[in-house]
C-alpha positions as CSV (number, residue, x, y, z in Angstrom):
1,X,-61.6,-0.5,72.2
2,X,-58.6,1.2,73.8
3,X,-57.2,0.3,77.3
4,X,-56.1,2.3,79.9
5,X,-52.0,2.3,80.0
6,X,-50.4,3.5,83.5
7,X,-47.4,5.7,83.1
8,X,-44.0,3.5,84.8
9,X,-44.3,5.9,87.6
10,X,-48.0,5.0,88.4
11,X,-48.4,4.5,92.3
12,X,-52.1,4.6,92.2
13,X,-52.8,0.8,92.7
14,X,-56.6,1.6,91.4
15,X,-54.9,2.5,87.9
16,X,-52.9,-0.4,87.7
17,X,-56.0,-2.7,88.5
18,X,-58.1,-0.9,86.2
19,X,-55.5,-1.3,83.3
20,X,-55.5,-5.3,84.3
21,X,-58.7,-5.9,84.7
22,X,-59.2,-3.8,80.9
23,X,-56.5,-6.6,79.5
24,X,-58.3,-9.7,80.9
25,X,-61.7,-8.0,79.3
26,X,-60.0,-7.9,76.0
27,X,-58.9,-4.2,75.7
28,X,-56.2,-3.7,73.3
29,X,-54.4,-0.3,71.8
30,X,-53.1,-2.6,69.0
31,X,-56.1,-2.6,67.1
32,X,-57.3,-0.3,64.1
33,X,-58.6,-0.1,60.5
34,X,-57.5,0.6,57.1
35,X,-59.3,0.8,53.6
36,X,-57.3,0.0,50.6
37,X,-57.8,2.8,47.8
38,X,-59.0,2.1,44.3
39,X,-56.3,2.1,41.8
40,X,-53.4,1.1,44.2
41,X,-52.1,-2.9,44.9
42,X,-50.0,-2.3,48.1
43,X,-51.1,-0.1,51.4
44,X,-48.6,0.9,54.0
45,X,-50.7,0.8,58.0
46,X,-49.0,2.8,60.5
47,X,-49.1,2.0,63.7
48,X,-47.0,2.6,66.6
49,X,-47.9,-0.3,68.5
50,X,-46.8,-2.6,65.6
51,X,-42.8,-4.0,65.5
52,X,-40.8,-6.4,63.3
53,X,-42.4,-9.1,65.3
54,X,-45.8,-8.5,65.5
55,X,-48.6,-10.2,63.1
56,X,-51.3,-8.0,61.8
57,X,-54.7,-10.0,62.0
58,X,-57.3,-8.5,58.9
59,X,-61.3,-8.6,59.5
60,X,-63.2,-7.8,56.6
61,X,-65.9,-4.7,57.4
62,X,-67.1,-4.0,54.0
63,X,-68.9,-6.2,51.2
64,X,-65.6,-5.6,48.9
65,X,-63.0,-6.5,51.8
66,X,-65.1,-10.0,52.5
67,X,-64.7,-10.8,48.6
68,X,-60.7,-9.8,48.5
69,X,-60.3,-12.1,51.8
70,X,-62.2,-14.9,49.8
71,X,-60.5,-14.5,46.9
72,X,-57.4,-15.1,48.5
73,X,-56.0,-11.4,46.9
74,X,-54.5,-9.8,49.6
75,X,-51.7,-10.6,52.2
76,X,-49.4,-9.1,54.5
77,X,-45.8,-8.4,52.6
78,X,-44.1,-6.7,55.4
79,X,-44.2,-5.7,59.1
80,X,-41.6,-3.4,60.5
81,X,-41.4,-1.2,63.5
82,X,-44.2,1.2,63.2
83,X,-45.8,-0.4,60.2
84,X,-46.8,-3.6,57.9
85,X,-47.3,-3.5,54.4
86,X,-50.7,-5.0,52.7
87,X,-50.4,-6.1,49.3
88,X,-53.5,-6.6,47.7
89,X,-56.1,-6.5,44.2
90,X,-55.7,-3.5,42.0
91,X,-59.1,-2.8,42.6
92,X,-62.0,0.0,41.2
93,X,-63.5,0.0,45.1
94,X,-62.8,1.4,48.0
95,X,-62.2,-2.0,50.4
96,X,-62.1,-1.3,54.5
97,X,-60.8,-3.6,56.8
98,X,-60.1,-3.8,60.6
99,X,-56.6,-5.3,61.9
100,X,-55.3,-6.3,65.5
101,X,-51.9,-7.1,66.3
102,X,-50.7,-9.5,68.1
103,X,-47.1,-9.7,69.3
């Protein structure tokens, strides 16, 4: 659910009320998803909209991510512009998960 963005130049008021009124609704470009591979315990997320200060918000979207989140077996280790690191279970599946950041 991406939102509109006005370049700095924008003098079309209508843009700039569209990208508002997309903001209050809830749009966001700092939103995404990631699976975790099988055989690996940390994943590196790209993201451009991410920086040292954001936090990275996980939602479960398979059956395998819902059981890592209730097992407790994943967490974010590092955020950093462009990127946060998940470490997580070594595990034989394929897990996917969507993420929003906030900040």
């Amino acid at each position: 659910m991406t939102a509109y963005v006005p370049g700095i130049t924008e003098t079309d008021l209508k843009k700039v009320i569209l990208a508002l009124q997309q903001l209050a609704a809830g749009r966001s470009n700092a939103v995404g998803s990631v699976t975790l591979l099988p055989g690996v315990a940390t994943t590196v997320v790209a993201d451009m909209n991410c920086s040292a200060a954001s936090t990275p918000i996980l939602t479960a979207a398979s059956p395998g991510a819902a059981v890592e989140l209730g097992n407790g077996t994943i967490h974010v280790s590092a955020v950093t512009n462009g990127s946060f690191t998940l470490t997580h279970a070594n595990s034989a599946a394929a897990r996917t998960f969507l993420y929003a950041l906030l900040g």
